[in-house]
C-alpha positions as a Python dict, from the first residue, in 0.01 Angstrom:
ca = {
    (1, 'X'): (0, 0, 0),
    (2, 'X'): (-19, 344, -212),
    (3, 'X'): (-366, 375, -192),
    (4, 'X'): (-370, 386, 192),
    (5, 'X'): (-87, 615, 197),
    (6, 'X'): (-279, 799, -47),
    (7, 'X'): (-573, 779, 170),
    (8, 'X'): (-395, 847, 483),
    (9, 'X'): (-239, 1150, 296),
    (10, 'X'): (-562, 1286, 203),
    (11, 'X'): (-701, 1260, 573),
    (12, 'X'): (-406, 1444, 684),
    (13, 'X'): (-437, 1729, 474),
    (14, 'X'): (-759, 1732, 577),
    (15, 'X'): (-683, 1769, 928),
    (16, 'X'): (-461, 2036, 844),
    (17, 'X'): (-669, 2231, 660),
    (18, 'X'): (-948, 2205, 936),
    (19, 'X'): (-748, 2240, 1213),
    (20, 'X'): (-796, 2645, 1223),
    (21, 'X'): (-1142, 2675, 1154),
    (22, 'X'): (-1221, 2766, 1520),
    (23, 'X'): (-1084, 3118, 1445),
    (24, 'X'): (-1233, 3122, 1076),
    (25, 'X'): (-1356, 3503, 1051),
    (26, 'X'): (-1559, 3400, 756),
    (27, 'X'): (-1835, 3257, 998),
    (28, 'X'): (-2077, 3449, 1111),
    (29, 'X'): (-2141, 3546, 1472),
    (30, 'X'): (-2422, 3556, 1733),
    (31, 'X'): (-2436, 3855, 1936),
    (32, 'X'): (-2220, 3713, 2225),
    (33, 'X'): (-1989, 3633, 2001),
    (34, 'X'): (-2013, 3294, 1941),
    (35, 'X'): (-2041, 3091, 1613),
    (36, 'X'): (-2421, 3177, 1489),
    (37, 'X'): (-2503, 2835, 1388),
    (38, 'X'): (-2860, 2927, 1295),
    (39, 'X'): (-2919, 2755, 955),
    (40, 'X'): (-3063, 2458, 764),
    (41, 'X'): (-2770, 2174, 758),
    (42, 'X'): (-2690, 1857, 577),
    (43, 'X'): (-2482, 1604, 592),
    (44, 'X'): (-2380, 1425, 270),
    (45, 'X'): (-2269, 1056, 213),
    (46, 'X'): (-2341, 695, 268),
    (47, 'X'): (-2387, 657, 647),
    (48, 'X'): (-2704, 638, 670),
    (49, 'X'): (-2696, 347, 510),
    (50, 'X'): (-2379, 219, 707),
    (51, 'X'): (-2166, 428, 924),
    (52, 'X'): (-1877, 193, 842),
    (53, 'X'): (-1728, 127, 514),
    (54, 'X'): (-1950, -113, 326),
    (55, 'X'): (-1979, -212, -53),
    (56, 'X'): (-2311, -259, -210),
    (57, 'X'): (-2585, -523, -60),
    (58, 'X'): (-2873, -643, -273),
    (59, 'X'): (-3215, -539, -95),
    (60, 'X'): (-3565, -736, -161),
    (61, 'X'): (-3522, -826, -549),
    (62, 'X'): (-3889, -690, -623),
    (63, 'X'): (-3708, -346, -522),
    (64, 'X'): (-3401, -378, -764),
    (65, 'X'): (-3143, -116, -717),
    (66, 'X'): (-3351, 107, -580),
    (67, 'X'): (-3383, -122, -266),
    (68, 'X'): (-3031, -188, -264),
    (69, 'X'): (-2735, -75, -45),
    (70, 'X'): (-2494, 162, -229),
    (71, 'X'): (-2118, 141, -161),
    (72, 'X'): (-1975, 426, 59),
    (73, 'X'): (-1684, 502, 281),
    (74, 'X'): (-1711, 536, 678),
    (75, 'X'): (-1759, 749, 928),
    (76, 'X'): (-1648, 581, 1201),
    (77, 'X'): (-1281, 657, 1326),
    (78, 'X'): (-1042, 395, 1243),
    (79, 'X'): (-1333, 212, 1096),
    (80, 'X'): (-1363, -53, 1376),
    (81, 'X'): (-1702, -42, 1647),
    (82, 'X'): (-1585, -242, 1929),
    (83, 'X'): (-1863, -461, 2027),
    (84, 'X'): (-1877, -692, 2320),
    (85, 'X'): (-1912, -1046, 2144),
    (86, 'X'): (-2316, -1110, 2204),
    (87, 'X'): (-2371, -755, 2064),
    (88, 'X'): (-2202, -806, 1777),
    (89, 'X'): (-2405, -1143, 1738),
    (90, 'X'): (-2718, -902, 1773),
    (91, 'X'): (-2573, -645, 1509),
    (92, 'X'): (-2524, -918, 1267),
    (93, 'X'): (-2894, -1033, 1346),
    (94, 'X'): (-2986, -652, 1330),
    (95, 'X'): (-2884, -686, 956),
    (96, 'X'): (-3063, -956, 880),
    (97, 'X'): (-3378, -873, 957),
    (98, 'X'): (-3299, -471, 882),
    (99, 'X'): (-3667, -437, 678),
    (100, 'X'): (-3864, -489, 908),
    (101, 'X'): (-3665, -461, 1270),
    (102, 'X'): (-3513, -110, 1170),
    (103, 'X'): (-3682, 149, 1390),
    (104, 'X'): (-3688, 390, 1068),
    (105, 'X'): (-3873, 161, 861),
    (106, 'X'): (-4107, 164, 1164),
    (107, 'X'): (-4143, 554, 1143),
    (108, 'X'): (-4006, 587, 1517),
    (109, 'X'): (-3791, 881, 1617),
    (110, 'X'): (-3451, 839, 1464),
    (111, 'X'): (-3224, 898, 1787),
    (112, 'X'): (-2920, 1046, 1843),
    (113, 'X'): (-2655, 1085, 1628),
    (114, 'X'): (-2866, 886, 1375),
    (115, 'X'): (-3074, 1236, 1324),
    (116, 'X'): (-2772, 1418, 1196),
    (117, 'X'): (-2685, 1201, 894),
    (118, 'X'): (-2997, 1076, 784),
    (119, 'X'): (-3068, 1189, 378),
    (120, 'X'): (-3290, 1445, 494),
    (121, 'X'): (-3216, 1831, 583),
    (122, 'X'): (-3225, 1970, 955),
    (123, 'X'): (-3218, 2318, 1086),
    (124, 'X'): (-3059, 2492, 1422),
    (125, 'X'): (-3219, 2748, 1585),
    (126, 'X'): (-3014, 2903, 1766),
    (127, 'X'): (-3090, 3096, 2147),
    (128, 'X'): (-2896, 3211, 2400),
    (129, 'X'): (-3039, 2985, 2657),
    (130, 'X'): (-3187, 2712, 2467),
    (131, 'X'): (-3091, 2585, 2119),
    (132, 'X'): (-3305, 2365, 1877),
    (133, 'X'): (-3282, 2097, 1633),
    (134, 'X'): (-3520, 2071, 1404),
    (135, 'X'): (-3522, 1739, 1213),
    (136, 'X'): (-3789, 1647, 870),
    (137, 'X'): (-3793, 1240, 941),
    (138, 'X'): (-4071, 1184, 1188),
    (139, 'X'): (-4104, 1518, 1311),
    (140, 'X'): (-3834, 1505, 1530),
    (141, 'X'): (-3678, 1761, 1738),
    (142, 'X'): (-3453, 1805, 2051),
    (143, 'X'): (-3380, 2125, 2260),
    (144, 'X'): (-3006, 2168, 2414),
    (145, 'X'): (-3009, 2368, 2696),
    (146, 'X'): (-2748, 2563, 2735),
    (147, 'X'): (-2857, 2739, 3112),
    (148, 'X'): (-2769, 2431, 3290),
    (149, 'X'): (-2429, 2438, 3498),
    (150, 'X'): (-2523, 2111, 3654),
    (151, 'X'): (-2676, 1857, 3383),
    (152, 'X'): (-3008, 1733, 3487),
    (153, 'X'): (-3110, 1388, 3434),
    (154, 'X'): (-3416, 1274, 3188),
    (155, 'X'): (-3695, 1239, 3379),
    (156, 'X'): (-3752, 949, 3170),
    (157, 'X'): (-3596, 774, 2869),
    (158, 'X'): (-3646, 873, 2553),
    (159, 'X'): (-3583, 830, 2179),
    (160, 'X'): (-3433, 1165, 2162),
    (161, 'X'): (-3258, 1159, 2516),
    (162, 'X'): (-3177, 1493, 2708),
    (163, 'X'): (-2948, 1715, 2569),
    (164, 'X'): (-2686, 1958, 2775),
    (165, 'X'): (-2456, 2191, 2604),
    (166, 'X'): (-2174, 2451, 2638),
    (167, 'X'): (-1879, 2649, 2442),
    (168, 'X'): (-1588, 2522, 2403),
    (169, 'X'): (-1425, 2813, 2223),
    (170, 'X'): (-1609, 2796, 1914),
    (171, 'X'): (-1694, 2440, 1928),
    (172, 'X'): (-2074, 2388, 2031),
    (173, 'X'): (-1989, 2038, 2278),
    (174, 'X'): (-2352, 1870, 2356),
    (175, 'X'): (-2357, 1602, 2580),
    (176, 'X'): (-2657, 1344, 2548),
    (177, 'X'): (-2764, 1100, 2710),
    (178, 'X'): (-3131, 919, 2882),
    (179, 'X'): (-3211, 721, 2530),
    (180, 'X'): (-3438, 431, 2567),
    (181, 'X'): (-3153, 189, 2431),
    (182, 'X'): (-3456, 125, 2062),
    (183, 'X'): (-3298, 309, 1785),
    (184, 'X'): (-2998, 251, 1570),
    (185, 'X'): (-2729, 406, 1449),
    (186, 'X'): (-2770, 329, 1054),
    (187, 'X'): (-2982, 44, 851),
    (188, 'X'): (-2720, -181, 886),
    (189, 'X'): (-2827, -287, 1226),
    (190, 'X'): (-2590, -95, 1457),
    (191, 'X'): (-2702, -37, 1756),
    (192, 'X'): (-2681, 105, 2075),
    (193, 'X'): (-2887, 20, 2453),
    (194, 'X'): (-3016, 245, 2713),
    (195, 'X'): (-2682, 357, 2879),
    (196, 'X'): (-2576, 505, 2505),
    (197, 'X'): (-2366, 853, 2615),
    (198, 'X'): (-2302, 1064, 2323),
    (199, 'X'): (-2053, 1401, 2341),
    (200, 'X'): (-2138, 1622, 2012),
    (201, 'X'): (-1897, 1860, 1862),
    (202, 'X'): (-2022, 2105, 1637),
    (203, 'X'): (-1707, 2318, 1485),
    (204, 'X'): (-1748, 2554, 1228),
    (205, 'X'): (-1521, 2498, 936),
    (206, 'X'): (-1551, 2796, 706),
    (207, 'X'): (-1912, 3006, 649),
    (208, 'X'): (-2086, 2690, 488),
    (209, 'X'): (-2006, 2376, 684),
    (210, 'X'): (-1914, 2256, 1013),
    (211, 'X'): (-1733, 1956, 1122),
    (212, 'X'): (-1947, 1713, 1353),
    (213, 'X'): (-1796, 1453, 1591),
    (214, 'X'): (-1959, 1248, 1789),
    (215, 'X'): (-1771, 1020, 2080),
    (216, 'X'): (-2034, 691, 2175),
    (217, 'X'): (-1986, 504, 2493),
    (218, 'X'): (-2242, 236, 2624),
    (219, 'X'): (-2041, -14, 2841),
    (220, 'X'): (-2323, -233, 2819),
    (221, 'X'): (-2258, -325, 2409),
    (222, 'X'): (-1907, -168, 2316),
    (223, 'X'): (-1635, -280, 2493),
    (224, 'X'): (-1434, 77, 2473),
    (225, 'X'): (-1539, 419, 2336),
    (226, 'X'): (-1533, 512, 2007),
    (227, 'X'): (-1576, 814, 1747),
    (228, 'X'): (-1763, 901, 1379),
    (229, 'X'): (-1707, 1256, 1259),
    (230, 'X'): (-1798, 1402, 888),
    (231, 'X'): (-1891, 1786, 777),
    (232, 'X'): (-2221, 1918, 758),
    (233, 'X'): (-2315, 2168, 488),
    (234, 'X'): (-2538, 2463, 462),
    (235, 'X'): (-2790, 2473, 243),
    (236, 'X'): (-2741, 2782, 30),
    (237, 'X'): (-3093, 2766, -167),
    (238, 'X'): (-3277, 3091, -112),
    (239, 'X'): (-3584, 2857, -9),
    (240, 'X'): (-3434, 2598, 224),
    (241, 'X'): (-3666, 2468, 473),
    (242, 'X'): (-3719, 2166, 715),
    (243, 'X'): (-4042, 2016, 557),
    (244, 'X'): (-4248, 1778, 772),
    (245, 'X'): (-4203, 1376, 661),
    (246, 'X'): (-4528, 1241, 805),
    (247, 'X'): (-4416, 885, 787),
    (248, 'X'): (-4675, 704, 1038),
    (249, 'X'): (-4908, 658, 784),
    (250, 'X'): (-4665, 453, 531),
    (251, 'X'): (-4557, 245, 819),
    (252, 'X'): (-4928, 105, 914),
    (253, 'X'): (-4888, -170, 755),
    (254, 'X'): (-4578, -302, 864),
    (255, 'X'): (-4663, -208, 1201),
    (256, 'X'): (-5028, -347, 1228),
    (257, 'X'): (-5066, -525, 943),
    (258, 'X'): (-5073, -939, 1136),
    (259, 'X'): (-5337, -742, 1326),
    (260, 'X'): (-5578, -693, 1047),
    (261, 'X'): (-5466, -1028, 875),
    (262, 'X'): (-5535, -1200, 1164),
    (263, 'X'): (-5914, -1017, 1240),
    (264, 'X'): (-5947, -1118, 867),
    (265, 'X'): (-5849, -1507, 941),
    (266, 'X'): (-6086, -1537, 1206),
    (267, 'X'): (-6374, -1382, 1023),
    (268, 'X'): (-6309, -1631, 754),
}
């Protein structure tokens, strides 16, 4: 009982202490006057791994604890992802077979908001009429564009989706959507389909860190809407950079490797 009024103490401070950082002067500004969110980013934590809280899971035992899950704490508000009951049966079975079903191991474009939180840094590059994430992990990327009063649908599903977006004071709000229903949210199997909907709220918090929400919907899998949120730093080195992770070529063999065992059975 104390340590979740601790807990819930903490949060609230939190919230507190956050909830003027719209009209922090500290953060710099573009020339219209809006936050200048031009910068390499980070976000720091466990989900990744999980986006709920999870304690630590034993990976392949040839991998020791270098294959293994690490404990962490949520990012998921109220720490509950409302699945309809067969998706949950399809999470669970997500989990299971996590090394070699999860579309990262596969070296396939990480999605959205998986991008943000993976353990890897992104940069924004920020335009007037077009703004750009830049993500390391498979080369990703995804262009918001800001010049569209009326959203315009994908022209065809994507890992990435299509991405609209707009001030909301000093809140960048991105709404996302046209995913082709194949990536997940973490390695722990959560997942998402093809009518995935995803509003992004980027709010500056002081000069070095912003706080990003994200609200899911997908009436196809969860039965009700839902949020995560977390901050996401700058990186302050002199030489920070988005550097390419070229991952195809570690991911042959899981991806292709029956094929060449079975050319090599019939040969035999």
């Amino acid at each position: 009982m104390q340590k979740s009024l601790f807990k819930s103490g903490i949060l609230n401070l939190l919230l507190l202490a956050t909830a003027g950082h719209a009209a922090d002067a500290e953060f710099p500004r573009a020339w219209d006057g809006h936050p200048d969110l031009n910068g390499v980013w980070q976000a720091i934590g466990t989900a990744h791994w999980d986006i709920q809280d999870h304690g630590p899971v034993a990976g392949p035992p040839e991998f020791g604890a270098i294959g293994a899950m690490p404990p962490g704490l949520g990012v998921v508000t109220g720490n509950e992802i409302p699945y309809q009951a067969w998706a949950l049966d399809q999470k669970q079975q997500n989990f299971a077979n996590r090394f070699t079903a999860d579309p990262e191991i596969k070296c396939f474009l990480p999605g959205v908001p998986r991008a943000t939180y993976l353990p890897y840094p992104f940069q924004i590059v920020h335009g007037d009429k077009k703004i750009m994430m830049v993500y390391g992990f498979a080369e990703a990327s995804r262009t918001i564009h800001m010049d569209k009063e009326n959203p315009e649908a994908a022209p065809i599903d994507s890992w990435m989706g299509r991405s609209h977006g707009r001030w909301e004071g000093d809140t960048l709000v991105v709404d996302a959507a046209g995913f082709n229903g194949q990536s997940w949210f973490d390695r722990a199997g959560n997942f998402a389909s093809s009518s995935l909907h995803v509003v992004e709220r980027y709010t500056p918090i002081n000069s070095t860190a912003l706080m990003y929400e994200a609200s899911i919907e997908d009436p196809e899998v969860f039965t009700r809407p839902w949020t995560i949120s977390m901050p996401l730093y700058r990186r302050l080195e002199e030489n920070a950079r988005v550097l390419e992770y070229k991952c195809v070529e570690f991911s042959e063999e899981i991806l292709y490797g029956h094929l060449r065992r079975a050319a090599n059975s019939e040969e035999e």
